[in-house]
C-alpha positions in Angstrom: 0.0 0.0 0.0 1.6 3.4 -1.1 0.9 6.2 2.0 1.4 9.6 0.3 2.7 12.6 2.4 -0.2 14.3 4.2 -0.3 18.0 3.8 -1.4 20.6 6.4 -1.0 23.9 7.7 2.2 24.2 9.3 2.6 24.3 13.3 5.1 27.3 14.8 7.6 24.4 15.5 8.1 23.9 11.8 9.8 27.3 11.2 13.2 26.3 11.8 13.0 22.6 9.6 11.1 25.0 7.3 14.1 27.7 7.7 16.8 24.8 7.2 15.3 23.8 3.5 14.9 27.0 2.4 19.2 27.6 3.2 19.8 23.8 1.5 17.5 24.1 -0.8 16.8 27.6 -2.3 19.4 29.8 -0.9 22.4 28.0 -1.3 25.0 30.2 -2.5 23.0 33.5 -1.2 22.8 35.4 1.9 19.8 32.9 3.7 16.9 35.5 4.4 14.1 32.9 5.1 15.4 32.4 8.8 13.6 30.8 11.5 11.9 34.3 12.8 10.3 35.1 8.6 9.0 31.7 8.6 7.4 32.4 11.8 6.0 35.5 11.2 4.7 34.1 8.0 3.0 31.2 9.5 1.6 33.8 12.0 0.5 36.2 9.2 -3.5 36.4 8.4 -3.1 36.5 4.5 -0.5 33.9 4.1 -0.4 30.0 4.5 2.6 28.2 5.2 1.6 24.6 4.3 4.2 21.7 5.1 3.7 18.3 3.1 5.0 15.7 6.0 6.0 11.8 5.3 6.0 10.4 8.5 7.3 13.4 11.3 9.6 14.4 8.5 8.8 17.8 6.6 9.7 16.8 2.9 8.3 19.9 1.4 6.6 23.3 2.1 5.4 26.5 0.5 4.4 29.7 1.7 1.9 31.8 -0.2 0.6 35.3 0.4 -2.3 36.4 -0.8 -4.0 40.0 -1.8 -7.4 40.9 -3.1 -6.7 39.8 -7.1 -2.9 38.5 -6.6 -1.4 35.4 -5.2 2.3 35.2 -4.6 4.2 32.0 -3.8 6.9 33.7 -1.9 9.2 30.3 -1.1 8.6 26.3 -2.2 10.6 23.5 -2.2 10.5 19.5 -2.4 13.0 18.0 -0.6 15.4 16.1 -3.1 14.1 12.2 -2.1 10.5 13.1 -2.7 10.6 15.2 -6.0 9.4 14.1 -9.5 6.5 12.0 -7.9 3.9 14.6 -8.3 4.3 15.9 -4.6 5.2 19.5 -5.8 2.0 19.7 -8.0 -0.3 18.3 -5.2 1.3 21.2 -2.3 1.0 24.2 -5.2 -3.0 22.8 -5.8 -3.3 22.8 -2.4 -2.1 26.3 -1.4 -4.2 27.4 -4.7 -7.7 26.1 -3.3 -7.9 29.4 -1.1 -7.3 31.8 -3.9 -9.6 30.2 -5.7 -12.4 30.1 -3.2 -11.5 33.9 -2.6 -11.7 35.1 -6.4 -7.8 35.4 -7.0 -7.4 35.9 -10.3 -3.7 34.7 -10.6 -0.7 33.7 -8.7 2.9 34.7 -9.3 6.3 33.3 -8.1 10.2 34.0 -9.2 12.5 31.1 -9.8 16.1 31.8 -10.3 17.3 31.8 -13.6 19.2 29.4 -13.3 17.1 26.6 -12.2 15.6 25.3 -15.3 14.4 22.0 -13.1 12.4 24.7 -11.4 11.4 27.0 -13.9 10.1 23.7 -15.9 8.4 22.8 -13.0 6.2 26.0 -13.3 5.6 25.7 -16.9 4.1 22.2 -16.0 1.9 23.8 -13.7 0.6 26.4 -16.3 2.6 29.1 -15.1 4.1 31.8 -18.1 7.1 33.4 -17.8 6.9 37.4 -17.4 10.1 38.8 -17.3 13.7 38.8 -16.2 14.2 40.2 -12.9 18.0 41.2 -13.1 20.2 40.6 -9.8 16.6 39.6 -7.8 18.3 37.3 -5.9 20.6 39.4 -3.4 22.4 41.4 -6.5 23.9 37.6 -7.6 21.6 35.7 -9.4 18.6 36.3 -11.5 14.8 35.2 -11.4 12.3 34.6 -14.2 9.1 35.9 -12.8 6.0 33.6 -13.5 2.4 34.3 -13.4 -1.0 31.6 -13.6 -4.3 32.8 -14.5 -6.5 30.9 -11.9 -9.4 32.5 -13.9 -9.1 31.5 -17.7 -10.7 34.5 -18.9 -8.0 37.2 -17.1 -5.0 38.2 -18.9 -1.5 38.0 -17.6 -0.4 41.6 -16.3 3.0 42.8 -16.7 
């Protein structure tokens, strides 16, 4: 019998595992901005959901998306390594997309670096369009492609 990863809403005491990815995973080779304290806050924030998807007591992915009155922004995601390319990724960014929905968000938004074309394919998969080129977004070092999905068919990307 296959047990998939549960996903929830994430628990103040996984900030720092939350914290830790985000260093291994995303800001490797940057200044680490997504410590303990901004997960916190974020989990603690009214307009934003932290989610955490959980195999057993381990945290093997997590996203964190803010939302506004027509904009959604999926500020930080990752998949830990083990559990990618088995549709895990795609079930946590669904999840975290039900609220917008319900809520009449018109689209959601996210950067990858440029130089993560696993990630930036990832997107694409997902039905998100690349925007634009955000030069140097990335601490001055690296840059991001800036992605947008219409979660209502009939708006059009804005720039």
């Amino acid at each position: 019998m296959l047990i998939l990863p549960v996903i929830r809403l994430a628990a103040a005491s996984d900030a720092a595992p939350i914290a830790d990815m985000s260093r291994s995973y995303i800001e490797q080779g940057l200044g680490w901005s997504w410590r303990q304290e901004r997960v916190l806050n974020s989990i603690r924030h009214p307009a934003t959901n932290v989610a955490v998807a959980t195999d057993g007591s381990e945290i093997v992915g997590f996203g964190i998306m803010q939302y506004r009155d027509d904009t959604a922004h999926l500020a930080l995601f990752a998949i830990q390594p083990s559990h990618r390319n088995r549709g895990l990724g795609s079930r946590l960014v669904r999840w975290l997309e039900k609220p917008a929905l319900v809520a009449g968000v018109e689209r959601v938004r996210v950067e990858a670096r440029a130089d993560n074309q696993p990630a930036l394919r990832f997107y694409r998969r997902l039905g998100f369009l690349p925007l634009q080129t955000v030069p140097g977004y990335y601490g001055g070092i690296v840059d991001a492609v800036r992605l947008e999905k219409q979660l209502n068919p009939s708006a059009r990307p804005t720039p």
